[in-house]
N, C-alpha and C positions, 0 to 999 in steps of 0.2 A: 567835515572830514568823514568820508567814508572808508569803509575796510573791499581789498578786493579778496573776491570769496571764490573757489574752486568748488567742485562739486565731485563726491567719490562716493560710487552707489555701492552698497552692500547688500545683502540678504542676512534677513534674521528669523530665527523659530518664533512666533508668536505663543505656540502651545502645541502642548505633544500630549497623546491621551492614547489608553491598552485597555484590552476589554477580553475577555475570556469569554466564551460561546459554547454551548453545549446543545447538539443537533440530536435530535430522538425520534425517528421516525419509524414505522412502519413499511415494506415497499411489498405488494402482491406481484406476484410473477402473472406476465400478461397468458394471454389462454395461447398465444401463438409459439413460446416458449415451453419447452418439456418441465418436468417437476426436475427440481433441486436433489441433489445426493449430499453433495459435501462442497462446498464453500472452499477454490482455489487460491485467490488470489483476487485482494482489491484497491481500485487506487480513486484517488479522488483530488477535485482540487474544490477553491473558492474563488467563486465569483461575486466582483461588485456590477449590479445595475444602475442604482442608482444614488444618490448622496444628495441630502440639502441641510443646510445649518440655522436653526433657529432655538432661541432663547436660551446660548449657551451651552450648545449642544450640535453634536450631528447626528442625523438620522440617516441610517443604512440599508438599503433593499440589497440583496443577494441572493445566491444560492450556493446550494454544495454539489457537485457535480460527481458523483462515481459510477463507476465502471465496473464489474463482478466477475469474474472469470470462475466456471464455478464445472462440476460433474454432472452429469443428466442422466436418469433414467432411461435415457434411447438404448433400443436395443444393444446398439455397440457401443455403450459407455462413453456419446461424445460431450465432448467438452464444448461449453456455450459460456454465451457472454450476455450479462443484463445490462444496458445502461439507466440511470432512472438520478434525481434532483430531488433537493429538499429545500425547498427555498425558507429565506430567513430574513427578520428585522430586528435592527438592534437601535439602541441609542444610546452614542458616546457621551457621558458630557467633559465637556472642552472648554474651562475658566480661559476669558479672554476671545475665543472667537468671535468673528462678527459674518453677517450674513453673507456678505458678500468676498469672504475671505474662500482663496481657493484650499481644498484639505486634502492631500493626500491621504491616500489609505493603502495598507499593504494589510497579507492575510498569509499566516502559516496554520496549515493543517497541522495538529499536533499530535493528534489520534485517529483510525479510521479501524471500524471494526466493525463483521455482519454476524449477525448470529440466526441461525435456522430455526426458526417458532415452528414449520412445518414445511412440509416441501413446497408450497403456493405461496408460502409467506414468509418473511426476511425481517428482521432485527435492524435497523441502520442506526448507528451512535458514531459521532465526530466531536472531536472537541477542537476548538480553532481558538489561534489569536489572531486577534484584529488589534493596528494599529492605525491612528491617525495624528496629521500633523498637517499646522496650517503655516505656511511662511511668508515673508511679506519683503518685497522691497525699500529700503530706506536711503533715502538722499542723504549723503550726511555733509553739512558745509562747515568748508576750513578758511580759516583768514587766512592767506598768501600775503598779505601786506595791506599798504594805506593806499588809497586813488591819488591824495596830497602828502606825499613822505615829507616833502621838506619841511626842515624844522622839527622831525622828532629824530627819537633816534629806536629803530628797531631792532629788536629781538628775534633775527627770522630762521630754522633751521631747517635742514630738510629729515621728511619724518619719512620711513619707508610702511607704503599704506598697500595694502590691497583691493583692485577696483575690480567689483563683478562688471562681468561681461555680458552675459547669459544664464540663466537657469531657468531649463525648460524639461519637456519630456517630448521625446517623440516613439513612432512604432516602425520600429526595423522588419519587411516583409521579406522569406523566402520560399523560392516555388523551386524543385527538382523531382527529378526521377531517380530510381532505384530498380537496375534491373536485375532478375535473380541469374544468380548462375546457371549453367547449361546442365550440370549434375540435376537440380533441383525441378521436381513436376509445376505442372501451372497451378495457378493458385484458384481454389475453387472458390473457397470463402475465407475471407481472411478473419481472423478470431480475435487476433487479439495483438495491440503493439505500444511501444512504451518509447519515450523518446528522452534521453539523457543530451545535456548539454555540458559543455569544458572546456577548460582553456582555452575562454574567449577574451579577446583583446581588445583594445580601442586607442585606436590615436585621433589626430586632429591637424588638419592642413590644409590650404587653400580653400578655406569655407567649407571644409567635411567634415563629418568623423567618419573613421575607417575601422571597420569592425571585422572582427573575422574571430573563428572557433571551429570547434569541431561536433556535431551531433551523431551522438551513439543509438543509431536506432535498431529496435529488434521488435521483430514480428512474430505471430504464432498464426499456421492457418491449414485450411486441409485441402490434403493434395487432389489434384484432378483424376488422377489415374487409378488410385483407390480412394473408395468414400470414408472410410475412416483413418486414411493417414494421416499424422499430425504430422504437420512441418516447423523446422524453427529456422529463422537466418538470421543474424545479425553483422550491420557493418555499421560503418562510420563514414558520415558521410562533411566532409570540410565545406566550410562556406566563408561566404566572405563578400561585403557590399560596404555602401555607405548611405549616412543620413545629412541631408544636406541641412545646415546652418550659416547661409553666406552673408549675415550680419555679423558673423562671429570676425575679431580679429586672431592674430597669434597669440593663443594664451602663455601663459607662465606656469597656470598650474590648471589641470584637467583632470576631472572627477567624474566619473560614469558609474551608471551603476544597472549593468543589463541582466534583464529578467527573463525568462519563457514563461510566454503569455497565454498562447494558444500553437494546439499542436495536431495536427489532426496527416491521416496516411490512407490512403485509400489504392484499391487494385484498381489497375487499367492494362486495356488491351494492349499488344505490340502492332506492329504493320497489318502482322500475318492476322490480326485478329486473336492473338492468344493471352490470355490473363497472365503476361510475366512480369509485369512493372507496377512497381510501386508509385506512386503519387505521392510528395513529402511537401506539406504547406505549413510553414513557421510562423509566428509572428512573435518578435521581443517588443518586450518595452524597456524603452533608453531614458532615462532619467540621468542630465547631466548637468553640471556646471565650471563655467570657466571664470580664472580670474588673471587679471594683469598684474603686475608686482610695480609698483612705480615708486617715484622719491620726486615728494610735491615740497616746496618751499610752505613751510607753515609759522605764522607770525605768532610767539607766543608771548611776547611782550613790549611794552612800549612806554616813551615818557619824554619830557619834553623838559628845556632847562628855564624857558620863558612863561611856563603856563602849569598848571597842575594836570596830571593828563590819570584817568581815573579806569583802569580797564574793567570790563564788563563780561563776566567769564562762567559758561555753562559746562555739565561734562560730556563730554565726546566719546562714542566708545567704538574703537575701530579693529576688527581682526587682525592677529599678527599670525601670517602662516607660521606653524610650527615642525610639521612633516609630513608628507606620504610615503606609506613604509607597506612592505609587503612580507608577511610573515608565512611560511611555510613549515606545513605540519606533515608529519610521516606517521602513519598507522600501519601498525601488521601485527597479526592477531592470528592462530587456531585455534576453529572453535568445532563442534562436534554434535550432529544433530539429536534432538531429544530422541527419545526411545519409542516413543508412537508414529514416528516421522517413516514414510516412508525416504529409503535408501537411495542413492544418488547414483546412476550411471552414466550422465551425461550434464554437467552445466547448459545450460542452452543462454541465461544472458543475466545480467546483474546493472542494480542502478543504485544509485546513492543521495543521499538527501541529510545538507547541514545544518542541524540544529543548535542555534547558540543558546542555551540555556542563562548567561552569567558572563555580565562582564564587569572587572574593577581595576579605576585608575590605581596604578603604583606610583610609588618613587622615578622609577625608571619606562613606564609602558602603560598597556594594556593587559591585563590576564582576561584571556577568552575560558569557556568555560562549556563544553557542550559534548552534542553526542553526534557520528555518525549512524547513518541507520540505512541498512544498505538489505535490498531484497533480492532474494535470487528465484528465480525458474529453472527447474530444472527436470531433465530427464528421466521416467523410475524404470525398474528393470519390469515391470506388470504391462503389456502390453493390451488391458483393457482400463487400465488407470495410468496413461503415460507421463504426463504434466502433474508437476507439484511444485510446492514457493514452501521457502523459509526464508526469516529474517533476520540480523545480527544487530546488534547495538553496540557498539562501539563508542565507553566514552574519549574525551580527549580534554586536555590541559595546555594551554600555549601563550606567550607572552609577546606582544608587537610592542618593538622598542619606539616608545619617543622620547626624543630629548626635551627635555625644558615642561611637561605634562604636569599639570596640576589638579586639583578637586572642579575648580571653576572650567576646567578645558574645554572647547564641543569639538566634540568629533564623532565621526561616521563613519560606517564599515559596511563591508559586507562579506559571507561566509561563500569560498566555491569548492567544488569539488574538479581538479585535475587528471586526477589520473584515480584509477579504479580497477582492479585487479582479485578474481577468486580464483584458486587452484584448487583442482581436488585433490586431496592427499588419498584417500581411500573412500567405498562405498557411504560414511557414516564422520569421515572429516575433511573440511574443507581450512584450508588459508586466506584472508584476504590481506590486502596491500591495497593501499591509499594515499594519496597526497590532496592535500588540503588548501586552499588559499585562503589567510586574511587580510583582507588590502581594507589599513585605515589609512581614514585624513583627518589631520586634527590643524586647531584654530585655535589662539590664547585671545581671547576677548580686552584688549587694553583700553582703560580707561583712563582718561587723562584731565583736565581744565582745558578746554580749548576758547580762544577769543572768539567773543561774538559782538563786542561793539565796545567803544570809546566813549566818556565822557570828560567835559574839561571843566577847568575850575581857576579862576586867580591865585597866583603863586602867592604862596603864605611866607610876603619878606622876611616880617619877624622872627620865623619858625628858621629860614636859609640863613638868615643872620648868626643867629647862635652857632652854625654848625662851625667848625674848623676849616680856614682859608687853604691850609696845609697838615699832611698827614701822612707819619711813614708809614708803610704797612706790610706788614709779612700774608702773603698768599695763601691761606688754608686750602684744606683738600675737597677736590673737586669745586674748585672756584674759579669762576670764569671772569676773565677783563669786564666784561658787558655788566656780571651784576656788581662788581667793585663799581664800576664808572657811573651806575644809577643812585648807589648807595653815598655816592659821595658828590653827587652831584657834578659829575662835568661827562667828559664822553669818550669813549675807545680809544680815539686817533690823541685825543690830548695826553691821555696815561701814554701811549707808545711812544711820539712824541719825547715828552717831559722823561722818560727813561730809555728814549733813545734803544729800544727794542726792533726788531728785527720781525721777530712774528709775533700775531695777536692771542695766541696762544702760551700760558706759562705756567709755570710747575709750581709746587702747591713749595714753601719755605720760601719761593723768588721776595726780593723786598723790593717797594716802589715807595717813590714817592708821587703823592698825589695830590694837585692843585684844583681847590674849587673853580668855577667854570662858572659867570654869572651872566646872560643873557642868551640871545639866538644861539640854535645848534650849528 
């Protein structure tokens, strides 16, 4: 007698591991660069190059990549840009890994700051978290039943399981132009640009995913027609593509999670030959997965009235979707620049960046816990110091409702920013306004006995002998025919039968009578 066995693939975390970095570098201004004044504005990100895992552990190549937008010496006080790298090695260690385990890795900047040692020489301190996490595929098998049913009698119901489909990563590429307004001069050297991404979407169809958002791009650069006009423009530019997956089927539930990867804008000529267009090249990384919602027949017990039949039982632990919920946050704030700051006459562009500090299952949810932190450019009324940045910090408190959420839960999230809004109230106070998304998905990990083989044994007469030939019985609560009909040894169709019942189903006080049952089922 064998068991007929299904197959429902899962993903599970093998091991998740955080590591905190602290970058300290030195950066000399190259001789082709003028000296340094005052430190405008800087941004930076982290890159990985490379990763391999050995003895419990992963090893990290990267770098830190920033950008300086800073004041010069030049006679007309222009504004210049340093780019310059600190490259870094780290080692996670990760209980559980194994060499050949794929690990992702993700990186938040959590600090960037430059400080002036001297006009040729710069200060560079970052502090980053790094995350990694390595996951794995599991087969997980279910008894659906016997190859040889006849002669027992089973226990079979159908259990609602979750089947992965996919989880994968891919890289979303876009390429466009941006041409300036006709008000605006051609662009001699571009200086400086910064690229916000939002309310981006993702669906799933016909072997696609279908992505689309909007990117808030804004540039700094100096005009052709005077050499030290600063320029600023900012628009928003929509997009919208797809990633092909055509092994994928219809999924049931669909989890993405799109990142800005690389961002790079460059000036180009028009027809006529004139530096009016921008050049905008994207690239996200998609990190998604799909699953199927299905209802498999699962055998969860079995017995036989002619033979002793002895089940053989491991535990099984299979995800139960629990929710994907989208929780929206509103921020509005005025706040009012320090007193060394220079004064504001013109916003020129603002970006934002979600820090989740803190997160705790509840009773009812999720409590998120973190800060926005949103930088602005802007205009000063000095027209040999025209460009200036201040920052805000914005914290924020919010709750993603799930039903059924426990201690043991896993779920994933991720932090966006929507919409983004500064007004200037006067020279020295601004407004901002903000919408937030936190889109979790959460999983209740159920663990059960699941059958994994049969064994038989000769029917111990003496032992069926003593039991009772005949037996009334009042139905207790949540009692089913199946395990009354095992326990007294005969079988379903003979209790319905013998009380002349209608459906196999009955209510917990019903009274039966029931007749033992001695040989073949």
């Amino acid at each position: 007698m064998e068991l007929e066995k299904q197959s429902v693939k899962r993903i599970r975390e093998k091991c998740r591991a955080f590591s905190q970095i602290t970058l300290d570098d030195d950066y000399i201004v190259k001789d082709s660069k003028p000296d340094v004044v005052k430190m405008i504005h800087t941004q930076g990100k982290i890159l990985f190059e490379e990763s391999r895992v050995s003895n419990q552990a992963v090893w990290i190549t990267g770098k830190l990549e920033f950008q300086m937008l800073y004041r010069s010496d030049d006679e007309h006080n222009k504004l210049e840009v340093l780019n310059g790298s600190i490259p870094f090695q780290e080692k996670i260690v990760m209980d559980g890994v194994e060499e050949m385990d794929p690990v992702k890795l993700n990186a938040e900047l959590e600090d960037l700051s430059v400080g002036l040692i001297n006009s040729r020489k710069l200060a560079v301190r970052a502090v980053a978290d790094l995350w990694a996490s390595a996951e794995e595929s599991v087969q997980e098998e279910l008894a659906a039943g016997l190859s040889a049913g006849e002669g027992y009698e089973q226990k079979i119901k159908e259990r609602d399981v979750q089947r992965l489909l996919l989880a994968k990563k891919d890289i979303f590429r876009i390429r466009n132009e941006i041409k300036l307004p006709n008000s605006k001069p051609n662009i001699r050297k571009l200086l400086w640009y910064h690229v916000d991404v939002r309310n981006t979407e993702s669906s799933v169809s016909n072997g696609r995913i279908h992505i689309q958002g909007e990117a808030y791009i804004g540039f700094l650069y100096q005009g052709e027609e005077e050499e030290e006009q600063i320029q600023w423009q900012e628009t928003m530019l929509p997009f919208s593509g797809e990633v092909d997956c055509e092994e994928a089927e219809a999924p049931d539930i669909f989890w993405t999670k799109i990142s800005l990867e690389f961002a790079e804008v460059e000036a180009r000529s028009d027809y006529d030959g004139e530096a009016r267009i921008l050049g905008v090249e994207l690239a996200f990384d998609v990190d998604y997965k799909m699953w199927k919602e299905e209802r498999c027949p699962v055998l969860e017990d079995v017995y036989a009235l002619d033979r002793k039949v002895v089940p053989k039982r491991e535990d099984g632990i299979f995800p139960r979707f629990l929710m994907k919920n989208i929780a929206k946050v509103r921020i509005g704030e005025q706040l009012k620049l320090e007193k060394n700051q220079e004064k504001i006459l013109q916003i020129c562009s603002c970006s934002g960046t979600v820090h989740v500090d803190k997160t705790v299952v509840t009773d009812t949810g999720i409590q998120f816990e973190g800060i926005l932190r949103v930088d602005i450019l802007y205009f000063t009324s000095d027209d040999h110091f025209p460009i200036a940045h201040t920052e805000a910090m914005l914290p924020f408190e919010q709750l993603a409702e799930v039903s059924g959420i426990s201690a043991d839960t896993w779920y994933d999230y991720y932090a966006a920013v929507d919409m983004l809004q500064v007004n200037l109230l006067d020279h020295s106070e601004y407004e901002v306004k903000a919408a937030l998304r936190l889109s979790v998905l959460a999983f209740e990990e159920e663990s059960f006995p699941k059958l994994v083989g049969v064994e038989e044994e000769p029917l111990d007469m003496e032992q069926l002998m003593q039991q009772p030939g005949l037996v009334g019985y009042v139905v207790q609560e949540n009692e089913e025919l199946w395990d009354i009909a095992k326990k007294y040894h005969t079988t379903v169709d003979e209790i319905v039968g013998t009380n002349s019942l209608k459906v196999h189903k009955v209510k917990s006080g019903t009274k039966l009578m029931i007749v033992k049952k001695v040989g073949s089922c």
